[in-house]
C-alpha positions as CSV (number, residue, x, y, z in Angstrom):
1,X,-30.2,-6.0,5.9
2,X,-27.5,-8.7,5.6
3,X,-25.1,-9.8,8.8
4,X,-21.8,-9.1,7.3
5,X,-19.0,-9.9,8.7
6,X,-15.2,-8.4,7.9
7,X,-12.2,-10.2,8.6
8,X,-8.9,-8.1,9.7
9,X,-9.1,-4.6,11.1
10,X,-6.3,-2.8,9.4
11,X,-6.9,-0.5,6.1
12,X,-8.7,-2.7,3.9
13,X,-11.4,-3.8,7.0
14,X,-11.6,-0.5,8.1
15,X,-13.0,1.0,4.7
16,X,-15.3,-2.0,3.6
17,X,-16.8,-2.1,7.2
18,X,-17.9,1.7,7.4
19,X,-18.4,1.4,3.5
20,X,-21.0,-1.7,4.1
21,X,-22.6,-0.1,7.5
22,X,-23.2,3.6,5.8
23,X,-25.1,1.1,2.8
24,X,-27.4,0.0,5.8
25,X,-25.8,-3.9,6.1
26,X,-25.5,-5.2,10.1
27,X,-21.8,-4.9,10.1
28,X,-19.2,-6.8,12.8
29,X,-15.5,-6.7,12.2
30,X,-12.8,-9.2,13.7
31,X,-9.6,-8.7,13.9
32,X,-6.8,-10.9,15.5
33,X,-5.0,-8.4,17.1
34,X,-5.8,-6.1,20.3
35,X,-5.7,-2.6,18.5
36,X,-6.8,-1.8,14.8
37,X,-5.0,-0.3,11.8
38,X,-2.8,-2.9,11.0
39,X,0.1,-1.8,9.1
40,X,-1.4,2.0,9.5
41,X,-0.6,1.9,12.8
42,X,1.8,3.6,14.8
43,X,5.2,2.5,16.8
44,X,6.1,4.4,19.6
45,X,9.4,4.5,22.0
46,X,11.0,7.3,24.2
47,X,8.7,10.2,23.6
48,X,9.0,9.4,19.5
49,X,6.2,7.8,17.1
50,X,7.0,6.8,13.6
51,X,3.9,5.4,11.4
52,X,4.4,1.8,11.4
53,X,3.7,1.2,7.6
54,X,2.8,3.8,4.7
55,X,3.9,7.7,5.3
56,X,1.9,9.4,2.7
57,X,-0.4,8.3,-0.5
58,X,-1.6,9.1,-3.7
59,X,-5.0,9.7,-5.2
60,X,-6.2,11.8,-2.0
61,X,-9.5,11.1,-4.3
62,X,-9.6,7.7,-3.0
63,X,-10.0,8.7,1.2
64,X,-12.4,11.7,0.1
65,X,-14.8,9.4,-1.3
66,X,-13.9,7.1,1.5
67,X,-15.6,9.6,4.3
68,X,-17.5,11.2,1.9
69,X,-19.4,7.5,1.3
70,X,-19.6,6.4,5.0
71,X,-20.5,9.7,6.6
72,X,-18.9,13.2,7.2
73,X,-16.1,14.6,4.7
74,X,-12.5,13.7,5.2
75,X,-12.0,17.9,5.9
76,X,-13.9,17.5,9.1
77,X,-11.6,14.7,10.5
78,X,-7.8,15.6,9.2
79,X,-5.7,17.3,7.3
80,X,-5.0,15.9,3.9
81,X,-1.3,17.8,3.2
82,X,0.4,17.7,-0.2
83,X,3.7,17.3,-0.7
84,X,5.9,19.5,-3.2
85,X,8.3,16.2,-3.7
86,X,7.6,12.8,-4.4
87,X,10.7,11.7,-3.4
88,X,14.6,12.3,-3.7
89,X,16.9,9.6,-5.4
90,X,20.9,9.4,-4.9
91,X,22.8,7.3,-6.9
92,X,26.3,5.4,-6.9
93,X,27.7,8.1,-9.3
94,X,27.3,10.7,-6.1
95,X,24.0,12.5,-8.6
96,X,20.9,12.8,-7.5
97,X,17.4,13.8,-8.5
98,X,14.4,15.6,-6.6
99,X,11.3,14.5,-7.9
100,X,8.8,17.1,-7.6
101,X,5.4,16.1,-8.1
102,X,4.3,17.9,-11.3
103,X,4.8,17.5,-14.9
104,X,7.2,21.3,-15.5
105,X,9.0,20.6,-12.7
106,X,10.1,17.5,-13.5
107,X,10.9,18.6,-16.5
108,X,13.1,20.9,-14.8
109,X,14.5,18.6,-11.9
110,X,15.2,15.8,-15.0
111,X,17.3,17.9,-17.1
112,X,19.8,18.8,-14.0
113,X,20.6,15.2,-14.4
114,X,21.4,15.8,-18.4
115,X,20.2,17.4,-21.0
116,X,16.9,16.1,-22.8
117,X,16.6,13.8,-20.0
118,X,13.4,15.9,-18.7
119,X,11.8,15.6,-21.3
120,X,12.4,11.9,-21.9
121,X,11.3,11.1,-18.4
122,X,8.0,13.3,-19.0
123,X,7.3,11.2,-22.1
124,X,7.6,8.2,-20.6
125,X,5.1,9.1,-18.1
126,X,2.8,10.5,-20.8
127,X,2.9,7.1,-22.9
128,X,0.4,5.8,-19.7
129,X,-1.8,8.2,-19.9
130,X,-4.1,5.0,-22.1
131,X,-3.0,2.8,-19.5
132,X,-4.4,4.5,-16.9
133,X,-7.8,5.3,-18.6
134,X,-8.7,1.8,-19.1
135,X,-7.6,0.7,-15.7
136,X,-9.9,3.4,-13.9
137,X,-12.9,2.6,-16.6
138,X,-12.4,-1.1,-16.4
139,X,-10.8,-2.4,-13.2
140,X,-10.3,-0.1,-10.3
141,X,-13.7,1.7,-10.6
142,X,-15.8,-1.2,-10.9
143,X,-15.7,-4.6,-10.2
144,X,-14.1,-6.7,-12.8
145,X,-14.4,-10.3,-13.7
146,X,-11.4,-12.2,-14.2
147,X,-12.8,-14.6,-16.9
148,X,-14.3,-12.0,-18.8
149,X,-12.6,-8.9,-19.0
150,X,-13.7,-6.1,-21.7
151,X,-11.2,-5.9,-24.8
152,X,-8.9,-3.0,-24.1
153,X,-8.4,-4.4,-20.5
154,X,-7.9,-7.8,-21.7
155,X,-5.5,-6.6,-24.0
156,X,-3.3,-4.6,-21.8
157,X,-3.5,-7.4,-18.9
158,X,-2.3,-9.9,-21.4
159,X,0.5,-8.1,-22.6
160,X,4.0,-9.8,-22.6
161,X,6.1,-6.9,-21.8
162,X,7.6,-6.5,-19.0
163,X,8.3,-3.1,-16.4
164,X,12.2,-4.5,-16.6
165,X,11.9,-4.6,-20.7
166,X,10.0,-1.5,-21.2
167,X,12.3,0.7,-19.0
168,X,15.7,-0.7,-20.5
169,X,14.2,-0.2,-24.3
170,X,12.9,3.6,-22.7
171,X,16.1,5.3,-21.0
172,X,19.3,4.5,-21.9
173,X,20.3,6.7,-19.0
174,X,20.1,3.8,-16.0
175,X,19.3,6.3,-13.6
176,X,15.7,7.1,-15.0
177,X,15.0,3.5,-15.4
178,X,16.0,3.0,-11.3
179,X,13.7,6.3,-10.7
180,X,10.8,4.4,-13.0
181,X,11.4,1.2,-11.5
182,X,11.8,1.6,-7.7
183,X,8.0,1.8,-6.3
184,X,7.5,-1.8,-7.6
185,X,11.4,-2.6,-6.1
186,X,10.6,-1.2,-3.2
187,X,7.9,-3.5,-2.6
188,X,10.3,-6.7,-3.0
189,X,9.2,-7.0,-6.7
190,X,11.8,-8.6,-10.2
191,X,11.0,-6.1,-12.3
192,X,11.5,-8.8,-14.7
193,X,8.2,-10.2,-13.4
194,X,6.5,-7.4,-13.1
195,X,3.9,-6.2,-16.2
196,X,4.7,-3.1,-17.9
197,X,1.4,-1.6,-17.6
198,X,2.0,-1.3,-13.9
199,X,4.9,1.4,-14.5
200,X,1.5,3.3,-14.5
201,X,2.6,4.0,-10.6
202,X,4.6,7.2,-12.4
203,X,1.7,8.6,-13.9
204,X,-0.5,8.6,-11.0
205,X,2.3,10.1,-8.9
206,X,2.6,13.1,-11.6
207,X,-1.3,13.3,-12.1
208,X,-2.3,13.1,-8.6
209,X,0.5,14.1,-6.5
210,X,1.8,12.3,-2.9
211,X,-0.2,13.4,-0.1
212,X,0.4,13.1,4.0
213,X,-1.7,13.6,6.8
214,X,-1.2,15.8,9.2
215,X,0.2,13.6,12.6
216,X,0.7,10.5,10.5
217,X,-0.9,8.7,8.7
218,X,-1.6,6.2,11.3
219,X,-4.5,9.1,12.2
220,X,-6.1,8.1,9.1
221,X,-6.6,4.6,10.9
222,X,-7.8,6.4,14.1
223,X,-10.4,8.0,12.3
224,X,-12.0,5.3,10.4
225,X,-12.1,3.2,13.6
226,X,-13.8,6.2,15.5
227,X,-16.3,5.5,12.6
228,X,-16.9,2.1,13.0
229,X,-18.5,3.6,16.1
230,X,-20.3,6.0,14.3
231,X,-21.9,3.6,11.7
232,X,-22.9,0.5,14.4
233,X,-20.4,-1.3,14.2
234,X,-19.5,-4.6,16.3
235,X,-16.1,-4.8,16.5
236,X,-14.2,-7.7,18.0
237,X,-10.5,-7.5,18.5
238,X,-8.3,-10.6,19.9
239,X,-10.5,-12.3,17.8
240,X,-8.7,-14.9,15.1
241,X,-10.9,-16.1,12.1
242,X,-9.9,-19.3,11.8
243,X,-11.9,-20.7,8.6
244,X,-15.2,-20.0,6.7
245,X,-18.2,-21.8,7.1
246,X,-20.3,-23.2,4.1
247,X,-23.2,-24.6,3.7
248,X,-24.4,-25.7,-0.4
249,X,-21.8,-23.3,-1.5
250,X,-22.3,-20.5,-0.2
251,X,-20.6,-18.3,3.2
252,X,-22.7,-19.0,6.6
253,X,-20.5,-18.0,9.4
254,X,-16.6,-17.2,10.2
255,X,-14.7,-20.2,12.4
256,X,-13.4,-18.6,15.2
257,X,-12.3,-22.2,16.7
258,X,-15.0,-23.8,18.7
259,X,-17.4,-20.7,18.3
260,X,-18.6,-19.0,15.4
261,X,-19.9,-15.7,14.0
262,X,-23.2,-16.1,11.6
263,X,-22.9,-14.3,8.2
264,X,-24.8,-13.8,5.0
265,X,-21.8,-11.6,3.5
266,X,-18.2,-11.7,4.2
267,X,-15.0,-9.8,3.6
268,X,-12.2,-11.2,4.0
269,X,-9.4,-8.2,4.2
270,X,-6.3,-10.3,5.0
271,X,-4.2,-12.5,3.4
272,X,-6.6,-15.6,1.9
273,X,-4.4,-18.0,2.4
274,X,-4.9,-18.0,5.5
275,X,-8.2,-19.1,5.3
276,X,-8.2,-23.0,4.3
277,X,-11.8,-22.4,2.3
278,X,-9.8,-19.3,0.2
279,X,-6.4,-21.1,0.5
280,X,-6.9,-23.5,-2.5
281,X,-8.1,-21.1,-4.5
282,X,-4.6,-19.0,-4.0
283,X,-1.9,-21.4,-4.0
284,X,-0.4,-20.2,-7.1
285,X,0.3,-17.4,-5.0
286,X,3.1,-15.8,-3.1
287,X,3.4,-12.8,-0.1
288,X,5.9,-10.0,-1.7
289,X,8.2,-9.4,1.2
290,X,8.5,-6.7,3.1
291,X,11.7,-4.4,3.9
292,X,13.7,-4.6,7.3
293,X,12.6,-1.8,9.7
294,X,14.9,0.4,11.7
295,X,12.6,3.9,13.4
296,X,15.2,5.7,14.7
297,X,14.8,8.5,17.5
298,X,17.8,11.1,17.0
299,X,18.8,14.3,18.5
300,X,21.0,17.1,17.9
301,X,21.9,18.3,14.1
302,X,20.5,15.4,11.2
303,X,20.8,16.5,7.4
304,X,17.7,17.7,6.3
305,X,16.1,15.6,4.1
306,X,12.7,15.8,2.4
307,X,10.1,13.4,3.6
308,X,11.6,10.3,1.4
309,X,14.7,9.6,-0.1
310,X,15.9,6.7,-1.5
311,X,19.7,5.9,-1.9
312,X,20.7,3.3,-4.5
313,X,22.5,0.2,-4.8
314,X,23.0,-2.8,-2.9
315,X,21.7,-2.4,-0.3
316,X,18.7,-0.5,-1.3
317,X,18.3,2.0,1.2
318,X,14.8,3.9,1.9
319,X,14.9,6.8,4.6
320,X,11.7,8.4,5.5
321,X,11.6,11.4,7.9
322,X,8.4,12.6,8.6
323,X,8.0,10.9,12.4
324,X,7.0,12.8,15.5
325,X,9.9,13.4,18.0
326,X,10.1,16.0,21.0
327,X,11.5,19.2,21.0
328,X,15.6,19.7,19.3
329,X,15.0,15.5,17.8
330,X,14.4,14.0,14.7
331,X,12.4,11.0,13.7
332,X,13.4,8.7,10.7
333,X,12.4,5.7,9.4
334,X,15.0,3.8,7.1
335,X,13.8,0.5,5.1
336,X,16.2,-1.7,3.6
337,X,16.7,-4.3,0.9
338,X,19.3,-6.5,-0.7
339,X,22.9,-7.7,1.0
340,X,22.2,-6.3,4.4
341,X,25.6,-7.9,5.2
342,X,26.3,-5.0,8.3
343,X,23.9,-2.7,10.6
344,X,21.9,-0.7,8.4
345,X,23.2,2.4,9.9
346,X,26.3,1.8,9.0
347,X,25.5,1.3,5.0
348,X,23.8,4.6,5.7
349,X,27.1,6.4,6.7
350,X,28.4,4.6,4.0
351,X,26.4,6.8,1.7
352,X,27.1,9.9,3.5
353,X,24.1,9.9,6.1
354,X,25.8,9.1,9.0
355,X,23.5,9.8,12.3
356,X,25.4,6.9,14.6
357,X,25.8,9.5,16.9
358,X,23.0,11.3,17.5
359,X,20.9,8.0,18.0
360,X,18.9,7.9,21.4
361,X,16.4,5.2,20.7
362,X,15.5,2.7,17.9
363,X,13.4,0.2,16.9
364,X,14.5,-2.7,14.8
365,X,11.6,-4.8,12.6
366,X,12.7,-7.6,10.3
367,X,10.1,-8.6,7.8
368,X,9.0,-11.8,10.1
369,X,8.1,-9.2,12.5
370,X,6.1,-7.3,10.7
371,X,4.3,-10.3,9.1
372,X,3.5,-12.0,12.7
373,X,1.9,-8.1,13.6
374,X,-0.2,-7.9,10.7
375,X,-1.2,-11.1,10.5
376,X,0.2,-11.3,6.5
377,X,2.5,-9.2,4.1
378,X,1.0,-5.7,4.0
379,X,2.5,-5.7,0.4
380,X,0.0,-8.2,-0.5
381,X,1.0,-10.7,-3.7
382,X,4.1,-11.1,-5.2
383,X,4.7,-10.5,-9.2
384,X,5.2,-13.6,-10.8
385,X,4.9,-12.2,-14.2
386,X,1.5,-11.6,-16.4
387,X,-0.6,-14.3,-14.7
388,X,-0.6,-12.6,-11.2
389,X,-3.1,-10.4,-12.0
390,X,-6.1,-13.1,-12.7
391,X,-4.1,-14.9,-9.2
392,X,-5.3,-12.5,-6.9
393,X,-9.0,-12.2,-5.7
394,X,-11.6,-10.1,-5.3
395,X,-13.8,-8.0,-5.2
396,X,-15.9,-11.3,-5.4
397,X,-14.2,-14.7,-5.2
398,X,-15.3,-18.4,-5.9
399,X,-17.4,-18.9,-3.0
400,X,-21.1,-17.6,-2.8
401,X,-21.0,-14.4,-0.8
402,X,-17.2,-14.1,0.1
403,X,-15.4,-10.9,-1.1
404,X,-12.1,-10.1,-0.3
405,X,-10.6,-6.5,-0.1
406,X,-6.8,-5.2,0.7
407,X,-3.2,-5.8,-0.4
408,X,-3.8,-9.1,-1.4
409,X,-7.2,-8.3,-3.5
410,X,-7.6,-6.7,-6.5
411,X,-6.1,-4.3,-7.6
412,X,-3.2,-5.0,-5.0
413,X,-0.9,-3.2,-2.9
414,X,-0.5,0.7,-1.7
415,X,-3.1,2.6,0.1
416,X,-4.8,4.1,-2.5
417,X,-5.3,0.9,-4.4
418,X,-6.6,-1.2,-0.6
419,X,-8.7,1.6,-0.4
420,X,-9.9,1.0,-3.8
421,X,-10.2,-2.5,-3.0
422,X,-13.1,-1.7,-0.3
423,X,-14.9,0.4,-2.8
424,X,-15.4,-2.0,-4.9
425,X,-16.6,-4.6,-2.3
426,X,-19.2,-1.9,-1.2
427,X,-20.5,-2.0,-4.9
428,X,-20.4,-5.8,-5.8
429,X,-22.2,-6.2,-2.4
430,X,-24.8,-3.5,-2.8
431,X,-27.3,-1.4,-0.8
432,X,-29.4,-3.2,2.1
């Protein structure tokens, strides 16, 4: 049985630390703040909640294996809803497309745009279909090393092209290349930066459809911590790693500043850097930043809006409904990006979504604030073209019993990829 110690409490430490106590390991997690969950948390004002970060996922595969792997089935514990749509786009033009979350009906939804454009978009999700195989067979499935990956991965990590080439050379329509492009530009990412393989985001949203939990996601967090109970887990909150200890090379203990915690294993599941042992191993790196917040509480009459819609141009504009509110009120979320020059619910009325009015409560978070509460970027490492890949760490890393799981770890950013992150932790570091 090794002492292992995980670093942060939100997604990332949630998974590896039941992941690690089901495989029999003496588990005690640390986390800075006085609650866990981290960015799948919750904010709450006035009777309304909004889930602080993510609203819904993809590759419900990844939580079923998740419970499944630390104890009882995810069934037993919440409701894992699919959605019909992805998401809705509106463009400058005044069109807009529904994206529903199979391959016919976005034929369908595509070719209300213009004819042939269904199938074009369909295509260019199929032309993944490779891509995706020999990430799942070769990166996200097992632990990968960095200096020696297998051919086909090699080969498609050290491709040239970029997302912003391929989708320009794809669509001459812009619109389908803003639909393509917007999960990566919606994390703060140039898709001139970005790889081309990781337009793979399409695919999986076709193949594996978006999924929600019933109450918010933020429940997803409040399970896995009731777990951590379940499993034996130590867990220390208000509790700030400040460095690693290490002895001949290799981890013995976490910092804590004056005390410290003795380890034989441990995962790291926040940002490295800010670790001085990890830090010099990372400086090539940068945080991708996140959006400015507004939760809104409403009442009275809102449009109705499926759970996500995105509103193009500058400012990028991302409103997500799916917050609890009382009786007659609405909850939305709305995420910007670009020249936020006025209020953000004014460049919301600006494209037609004017709820001004009906406002009762809000609560503003710029991206400093939501990096001081989660203790890093909960959209992990900025693209900085092909390189950033072989950047990031994890599941092992340079020093002798040190992981590192979560948005900054391979293979990066999104819940289903964090949660993929622990997975492969629980692997490289093995049974008890």
């Amino acid at each position: 049985m090794a002492r292992v110690v995980v670093v942060g409490g939100g997604y990332a430490g949630l998974a590896s630390s039941v992941r690690l106590a089901k495989l029999g390991h003496d588990v005690t997690l640390l986390e800075r703040s006085p609650t866990l969950g981290g960015a799948l948390g919750r904010v709450e004002a006035d009777g309304f909640a909004w889930d602080a970060g993510p609203t819904w996922t993809t590759l419900p595969a990844v939580v079923r294996d998740l419970f499944r792997k630390s104890g009882r089935p995810v069934e037993r514990e919440l409701d894992l809803v699919p959605l019909d749509v992805v998401r809705e786009h509106r463009f400058a033009d005044g069109t807009r497309v529904t994206v529903p979350a199979t391959r016919a009906a976005q034929v369908a939804a595509f070719d209300e745009l213009g004819p042939g454009l269904g199938r074009r978009w369909v295509d260019h999700v199929a032309s993944y279909t490779d891509t995706w195989e020999t990430l799942r067979r070769e990166y996200l499935e097992v632990p990968w090393e960095a200096a020696a990956p297998s051919r086909p991965l090699a080969a498609l990590l050290g491709s040239r092209e970029t997302l912003h080439r391929r989708l320009r050379k794809v669509f001459r329509d812009e619109r389908l290349a803003l639909v393509a492009g917007h999960p990566a530009v919606a994390e703060g990412h140039d898709l001139r930066n970005v790889p081309a393989w990781a337009g793979v985001t399409a695919y999986v949203e076709q193949r594996f459809g978006a999924w929600t939990v019933e109450g918010g996601m933020a429940r997803l967090a409040d399970a896995l911590a009731d777990r951590l109970g379940t499993r034996g887990v130590t867990v220390r909150t208000g509790t700030t790693a400040r460095d690693l200890v290490v002895r001949e090379g290799r981890v013995v203990a976490v910092d804590l500043g004056g005390d410290q915690v003795d380890a034989d294993v441990v995962v790291v599941a926040v940002d490295p850097r800010l670790l001085p042992t990890l830090a010099r191993h990372v400086e090539r790196t940068m945080p991708a930043i996140p959006p400015v917040v507004a939760h809104l509480g409403l009442e009275g009459e809102v449009p109705h809006l499926p759970h996500e819609v995105v509103l193009h141009g500058d400012p990028l504009l991302v409103v997500r409904t799916g917050g609890r509110a009382p009786d007659g009120a609405s909850a939305w979320t709305v995420h910007g990006r670009g020249r936020l020059a006025e209020d953000m619910l004014r460049a919301l009325a600006r494209q037609g979504l004017d709820v001004r009015a009906g406002m009762v409560t809000r609560v503003d978070r710029s991206p400093r604030d939501l990096v001081d509460a989660w203790n890093g970027s909960p959209l992990g490492v900025l693209w900085q073209g092909r390189a950033t890949v072989r950047q990031r760490l994890g599941p092992t890393t340079p020093v002798a019993g040190v992981f590192a799981a979560g948005a900054h770890a391979t293979p990066g950013a999104g819940l289903p990829y964090v949660g993929l992150s622990a997975a492969l932790v629980a692997q490289a570091v093995g049974p008890a």
